[in-house]
C-alpha positions in Angstrom: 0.0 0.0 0.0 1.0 3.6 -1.0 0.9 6.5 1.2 -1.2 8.3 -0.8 -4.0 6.1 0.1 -4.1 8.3 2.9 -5.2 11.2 0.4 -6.9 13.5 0.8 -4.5 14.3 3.7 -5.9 16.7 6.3 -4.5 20.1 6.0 -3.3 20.1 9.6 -1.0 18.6 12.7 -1.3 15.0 13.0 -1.6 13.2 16.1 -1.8 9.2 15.7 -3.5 7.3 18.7 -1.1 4.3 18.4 -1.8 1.0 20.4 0.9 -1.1 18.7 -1.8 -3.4 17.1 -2.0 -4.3 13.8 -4.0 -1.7 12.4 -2.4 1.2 13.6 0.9 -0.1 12.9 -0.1 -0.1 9.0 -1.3 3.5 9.7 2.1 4.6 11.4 4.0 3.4 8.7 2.0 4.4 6.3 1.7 8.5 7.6 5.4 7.9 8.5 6.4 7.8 4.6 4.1 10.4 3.8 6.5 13.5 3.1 3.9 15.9 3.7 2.5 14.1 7.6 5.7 14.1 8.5 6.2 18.3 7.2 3.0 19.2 8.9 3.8 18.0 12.3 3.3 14.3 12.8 3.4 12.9 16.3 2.2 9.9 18.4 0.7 9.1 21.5 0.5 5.7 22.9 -2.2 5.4 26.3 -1.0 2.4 28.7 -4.2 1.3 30.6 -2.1 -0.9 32.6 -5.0 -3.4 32.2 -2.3 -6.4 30.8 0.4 -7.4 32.9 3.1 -6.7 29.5 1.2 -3.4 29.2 4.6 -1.5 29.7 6.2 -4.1 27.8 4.1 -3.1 24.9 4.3 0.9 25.8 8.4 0.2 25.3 7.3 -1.3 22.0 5.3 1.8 21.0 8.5 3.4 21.7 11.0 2.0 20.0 8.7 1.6 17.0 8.8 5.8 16.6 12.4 6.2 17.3 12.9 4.0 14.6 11.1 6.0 12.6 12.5 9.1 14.0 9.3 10.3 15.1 7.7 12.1 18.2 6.3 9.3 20.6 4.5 10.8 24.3 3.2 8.1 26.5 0.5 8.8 28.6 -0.8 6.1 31.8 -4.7 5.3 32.2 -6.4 4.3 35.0 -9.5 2.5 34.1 -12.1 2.5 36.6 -15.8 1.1 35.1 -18.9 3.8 35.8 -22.1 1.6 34.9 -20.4 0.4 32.0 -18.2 -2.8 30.1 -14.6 -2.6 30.3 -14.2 -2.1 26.9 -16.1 1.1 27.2 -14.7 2.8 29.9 -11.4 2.2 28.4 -12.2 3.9 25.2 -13.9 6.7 27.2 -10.4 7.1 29.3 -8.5 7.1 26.2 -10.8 9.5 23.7 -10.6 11.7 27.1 -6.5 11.5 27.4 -6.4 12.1 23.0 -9.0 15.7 23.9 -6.4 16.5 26.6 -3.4 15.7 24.2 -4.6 17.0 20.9 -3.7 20.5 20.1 -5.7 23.2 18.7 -6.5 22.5 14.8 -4.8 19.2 15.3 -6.1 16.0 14.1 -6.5 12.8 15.2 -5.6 9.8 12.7 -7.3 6.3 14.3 -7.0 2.9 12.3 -10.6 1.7 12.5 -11.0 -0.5 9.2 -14.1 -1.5 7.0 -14.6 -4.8 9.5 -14.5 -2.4 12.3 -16.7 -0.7 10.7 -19.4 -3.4 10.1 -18.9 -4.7 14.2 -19.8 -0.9 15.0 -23.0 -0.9 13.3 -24.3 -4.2 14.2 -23.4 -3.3 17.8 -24.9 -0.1 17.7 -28.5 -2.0 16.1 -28.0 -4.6 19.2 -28.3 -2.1 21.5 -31.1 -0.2 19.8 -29.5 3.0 18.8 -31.1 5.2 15.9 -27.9 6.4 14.7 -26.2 3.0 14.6 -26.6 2.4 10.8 -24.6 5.4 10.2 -21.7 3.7 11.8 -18.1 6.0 12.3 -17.6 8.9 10.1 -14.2 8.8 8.1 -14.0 12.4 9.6 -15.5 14.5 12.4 -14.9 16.9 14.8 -13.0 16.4 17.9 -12.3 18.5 20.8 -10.1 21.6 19.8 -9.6 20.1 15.7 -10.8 17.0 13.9 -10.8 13.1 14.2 -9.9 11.4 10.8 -10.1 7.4 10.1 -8.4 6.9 6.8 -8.6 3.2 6.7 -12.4 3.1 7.7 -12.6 1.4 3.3 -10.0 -1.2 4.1 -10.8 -4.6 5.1 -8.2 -5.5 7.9 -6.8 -8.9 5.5 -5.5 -6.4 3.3 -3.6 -4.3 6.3 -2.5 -8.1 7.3 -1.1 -9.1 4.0 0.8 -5.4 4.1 1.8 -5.8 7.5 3.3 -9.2 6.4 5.0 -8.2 3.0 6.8 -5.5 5.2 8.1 -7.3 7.8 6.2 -5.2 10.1 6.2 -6.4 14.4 3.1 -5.7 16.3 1.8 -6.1 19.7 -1.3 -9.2 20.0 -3.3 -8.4 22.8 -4.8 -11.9 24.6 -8.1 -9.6 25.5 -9.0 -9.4 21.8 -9.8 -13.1 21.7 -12.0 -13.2 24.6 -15.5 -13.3 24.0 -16.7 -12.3 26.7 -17.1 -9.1 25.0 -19.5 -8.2 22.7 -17.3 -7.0 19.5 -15.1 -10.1 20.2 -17.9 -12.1 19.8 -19.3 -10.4 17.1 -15.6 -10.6 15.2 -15.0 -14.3 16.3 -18.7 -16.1 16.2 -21.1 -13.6 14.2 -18.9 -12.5 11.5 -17.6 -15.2 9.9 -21.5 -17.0 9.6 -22.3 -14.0 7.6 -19.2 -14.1 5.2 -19.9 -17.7 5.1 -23.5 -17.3 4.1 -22.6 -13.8 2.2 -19.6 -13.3 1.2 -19.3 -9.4 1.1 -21.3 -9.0 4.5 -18.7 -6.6 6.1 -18.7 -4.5 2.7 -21.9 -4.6 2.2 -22.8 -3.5 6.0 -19.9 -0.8 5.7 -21.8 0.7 2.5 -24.9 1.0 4.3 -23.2 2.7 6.8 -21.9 5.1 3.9 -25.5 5.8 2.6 -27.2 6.1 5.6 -24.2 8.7 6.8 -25.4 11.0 3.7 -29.3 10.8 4.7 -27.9 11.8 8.2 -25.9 14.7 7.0 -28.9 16.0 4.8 -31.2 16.0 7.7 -28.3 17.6 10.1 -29.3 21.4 8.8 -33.3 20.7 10.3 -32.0 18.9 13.8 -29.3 22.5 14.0 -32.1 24.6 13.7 -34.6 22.8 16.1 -32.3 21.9 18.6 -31.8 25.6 18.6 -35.2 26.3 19.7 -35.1 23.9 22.5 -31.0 24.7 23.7 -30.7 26.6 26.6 -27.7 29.7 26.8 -25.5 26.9 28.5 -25.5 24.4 25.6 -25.6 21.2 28.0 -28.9 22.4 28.9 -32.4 21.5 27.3 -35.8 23.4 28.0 -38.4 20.9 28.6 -41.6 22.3 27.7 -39.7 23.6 24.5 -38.6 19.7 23.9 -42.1 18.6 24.7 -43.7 21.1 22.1 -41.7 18.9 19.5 -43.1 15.9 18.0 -42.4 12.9 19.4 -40.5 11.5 17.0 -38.1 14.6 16.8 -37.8 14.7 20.7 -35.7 11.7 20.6 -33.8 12.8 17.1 -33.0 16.4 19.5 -32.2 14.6 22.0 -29.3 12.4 20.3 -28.1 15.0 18.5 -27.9 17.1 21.7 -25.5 14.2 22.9 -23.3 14.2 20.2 -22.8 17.8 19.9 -21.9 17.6 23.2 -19.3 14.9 23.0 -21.4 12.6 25.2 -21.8 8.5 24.9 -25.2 7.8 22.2 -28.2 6.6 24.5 -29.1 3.4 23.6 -32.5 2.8 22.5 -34.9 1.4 25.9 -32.1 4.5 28.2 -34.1 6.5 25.9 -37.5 5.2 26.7 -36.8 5.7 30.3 -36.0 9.0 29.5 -39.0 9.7 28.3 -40.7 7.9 31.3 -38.0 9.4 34.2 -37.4 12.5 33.4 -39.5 14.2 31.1 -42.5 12.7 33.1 -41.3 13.5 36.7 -42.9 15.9 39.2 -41.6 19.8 39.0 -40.1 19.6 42.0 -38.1 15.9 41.6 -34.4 15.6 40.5 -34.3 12.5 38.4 -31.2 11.1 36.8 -30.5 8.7 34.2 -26.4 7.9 34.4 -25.4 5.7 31.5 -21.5 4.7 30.0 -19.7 7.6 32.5 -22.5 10.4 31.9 -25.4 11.4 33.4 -28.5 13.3 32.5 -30.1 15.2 35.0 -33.9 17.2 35.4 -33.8 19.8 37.6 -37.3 22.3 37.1 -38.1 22.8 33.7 -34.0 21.9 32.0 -32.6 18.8 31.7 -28.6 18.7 32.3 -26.4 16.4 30.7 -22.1 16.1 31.4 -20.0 14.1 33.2 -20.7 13.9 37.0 -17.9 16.1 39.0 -18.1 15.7 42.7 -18.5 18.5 45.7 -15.6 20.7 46.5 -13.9 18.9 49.6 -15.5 20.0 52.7 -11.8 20.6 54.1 -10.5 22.3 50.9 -9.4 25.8 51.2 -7.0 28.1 49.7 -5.6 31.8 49.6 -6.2 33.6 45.9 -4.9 37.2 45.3 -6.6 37.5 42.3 -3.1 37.3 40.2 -3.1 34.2 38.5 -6.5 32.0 38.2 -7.0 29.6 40.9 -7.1 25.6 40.3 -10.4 24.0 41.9 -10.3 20.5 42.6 -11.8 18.4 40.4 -11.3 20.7 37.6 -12.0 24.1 36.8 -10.6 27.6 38.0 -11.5 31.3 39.2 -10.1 34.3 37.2 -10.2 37.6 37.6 -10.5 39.4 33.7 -8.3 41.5 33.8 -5.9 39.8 36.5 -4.9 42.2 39.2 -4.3 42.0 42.8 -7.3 41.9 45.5 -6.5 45.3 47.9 -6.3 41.6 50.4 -6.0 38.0 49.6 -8.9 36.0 50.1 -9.7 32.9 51.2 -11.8 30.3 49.0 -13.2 27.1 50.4 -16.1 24.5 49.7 -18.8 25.7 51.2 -20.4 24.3 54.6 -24.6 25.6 54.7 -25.7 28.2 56.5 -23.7 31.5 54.6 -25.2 34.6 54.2 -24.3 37.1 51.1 -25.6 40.4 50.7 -26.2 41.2 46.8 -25.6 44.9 45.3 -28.8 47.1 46.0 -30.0 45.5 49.2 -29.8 46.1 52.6 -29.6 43.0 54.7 -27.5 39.5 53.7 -29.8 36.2 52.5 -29.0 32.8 53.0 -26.7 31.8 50.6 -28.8 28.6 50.3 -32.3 30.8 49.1 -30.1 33.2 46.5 -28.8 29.9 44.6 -32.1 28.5 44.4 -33.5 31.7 43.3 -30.6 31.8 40.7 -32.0 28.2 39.7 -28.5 27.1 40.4 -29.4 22.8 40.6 -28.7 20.6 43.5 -25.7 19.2 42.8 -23.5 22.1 41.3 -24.1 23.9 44.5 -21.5 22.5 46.2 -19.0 22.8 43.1 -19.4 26.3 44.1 -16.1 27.7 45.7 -16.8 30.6 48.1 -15.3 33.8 48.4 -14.4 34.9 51.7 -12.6 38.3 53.2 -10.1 38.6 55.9 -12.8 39.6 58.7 -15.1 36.4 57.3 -17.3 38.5 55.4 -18.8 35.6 52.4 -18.0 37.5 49.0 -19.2 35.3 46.8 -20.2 31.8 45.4 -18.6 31.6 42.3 -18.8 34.2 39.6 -23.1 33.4 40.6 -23.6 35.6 43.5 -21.4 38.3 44.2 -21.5 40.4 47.4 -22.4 44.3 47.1 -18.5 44.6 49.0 -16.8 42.5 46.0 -19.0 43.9 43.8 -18.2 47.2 44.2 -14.6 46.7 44.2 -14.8 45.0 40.5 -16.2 47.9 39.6 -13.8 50.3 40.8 -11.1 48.2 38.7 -12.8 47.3 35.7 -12.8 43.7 36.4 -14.7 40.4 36.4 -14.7 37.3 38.5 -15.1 34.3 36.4 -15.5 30.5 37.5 -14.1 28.4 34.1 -15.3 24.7 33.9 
């Protein structure tokens, strides 16, 4: 195989996600000759999930294979830990996380998927009931700060084999691809080779569906933009219900999906989407139903349903001094800026909060409880306590996040032309 199979090359930095495996070892060598990879800035990035005992065995491997090639190798350590999902999943969830962190802006991501990868994706995805599954993996899409590109996704993996082989290629055979105990396994081992027995051209045929149904999908894309537009809230992980419900039915699940997946978050299967329906959209006003599924979680809280990753509370015991210079780290992610930075006339200290503050707010007289302003604010439940407080010297709350800030704090922005900011 030529490097310009890779053609149309992606006019941008290259970053491979390189396991060692067969398929991406094709792909490494195949970008590696490719004058014009190398000329725009190719690296590689190997993730050890540490989930086999020769996992660093295999990360020296990766390694070697790039200085060989004289090309820029960064190894990056997982750890795996399942959320209401497989294995398999939450390992490809910790790695597509570790490639967002990694990637830089405008970069692109090359993966070797291949056209049987390909066909075990959309027969998984119709298993599980999902919508969107005929559409399979797109060839390219956008990914974090640039783009994720597959430019094997036509390629049957025989013919990366017979490559592999005819160049003398090594590459790592992980034992937990042949257990079946998981689904594409079992798909690849048991279902796979009926169909190619009974039709020949199954995984090329499934693969073209894919292809077709992809272009349906992109000429309906336009309508879902402009609807989930009515229904978005000004944070984008938000949905109005009663906007949602005002939608047929049969576009209320289409929004909703499409809402995921702009948002970067795992596809609902098909009956996690009935209990949606049932859960949360059905629940009383004042309930806070969840539905968690692969890692995320989807959330009602009045009349907006949530979706993200779950972060948990601030520690009780956390606490820090800020002067305002530089932005403040939060555990668990996140940070407070001032805009412009400048010093506070006094540090301040932030902390998690405890119940039972007060804050007085710009233009009135007396403090509330801090507990009534954020549920005024229709700040939900559980961000709350994600909220870092703001307090002076003589213990004086001066605010909970950039949410509620104190007439005091306030006033002192003003004076200097700044804003606080709280950056997820």
């Amino acid at each position: 195989m030529a490097p310009d199979l890779l053609e149309p090359l992606p006019a941008a930095p290259l970053l491979l996600a390189f396991s060692g495996g067969l398929d991406s070892t094709v792909l490494l060598h195949l970008l590696a000759a490719h004058p014009e990879a190398r000329a725009r800035g190719l690296r590689v990035l190997h993730v050890d999930h540490g989930l086999q005992p020769a996992s660093a065995a295999w990360a020296e491997h990766c390694r070697q294979a790039c200085a060989g090639l004289g090309l820029s190798f960064e190894l990056r350590r997982a750890r795996v830990e399942p959320a209401g999902e497989g294995l398999e999943a939450a390992a490809r969830r910790v790695r597509y996380a570790i490639l967002a962190e990694v990637q830089a802006e405008g970069e692109v991501v090359a993966l070797a998927h291949h056209r049987d990868d390909q066909a075990e994706t959309v027969l998984l995805r119709l298993l599980r009931g999902s919508a969107d599954g005929l559409a399979g993996m797109r060839r390219l899409r956008r990914f974090g700060r640039g783009w994720l590109w597959r430019p094997l996704l036509d390629l049957p993996r025989e013919r990366l084999l017979a490559h592999a082989r005819a160049e003398g290629m090594a590459w790592i055979e992980d034992p937990s691809n042949q257990d079946p105990v998981h689904d594409r396994n079992y798909l690849r081992q048991e279902v796979m080779p009926r169909l190619r027995a009974r039709w020949p051209g199954a995984g090329a045929a499934l693969a073209r569906s894919a292809r077709l149904l992809a272009e349906q999908a992109a000429l309906l894309a336009g309508e879902d933009r402009r609807r989930l537009a009515q229904v978005q809230g000004a944070d984008p992980a938000t949905l109005s219900l009663s906007a949602l419900a005002a939608q047929p039915p049969a576009w209320r699940a289409r929004l909703l999906r499409a809402w995921l997946a702009e948002l970067e978050l795992p596809p609902l299967p098909g009956p996690q989407l009935d209990r949606l329906a049932q859960n949360l959209l059905a629940a009383r006003v004042d309930a806070v139903p969840e539905l968690a599924w692969s890692g995320a979680v989807l959330r009602r809280w009045r009349d907006t349903l949530h979706a993200g990753y779950p972060k948990p509370p601030l520690p009780a015991d956390w606490q820090a001094v800020w002067d305002g210079r530089a932005p403040l780290p939060l555990p668990g992610g996140g940070v407070l800026v001032l805009e412009p930075p400048r010093p506070f006339d006094s540090p301040v200290r932030v902390r998690a909060r405890r119940g039972g503050e007060r804050l007085r707010l710009p233009g009135r007289g007396h403090s509330s409880e801090l507990r009534d302003l954020l549920q005024a604010l229709g700040v939900p439940p559980w961000q709350r306590f994600r909220l870092p407080l703001l307090e002076a010297g003589d213990g004086e709350v001066l605010a909970a996040g950039d949410l509620a800030v104190s007439a005091r704090l306030q006033a002192w922005l003003d004076a200097h032309e700044a804003r606080l900011r709280l950056r997820h």
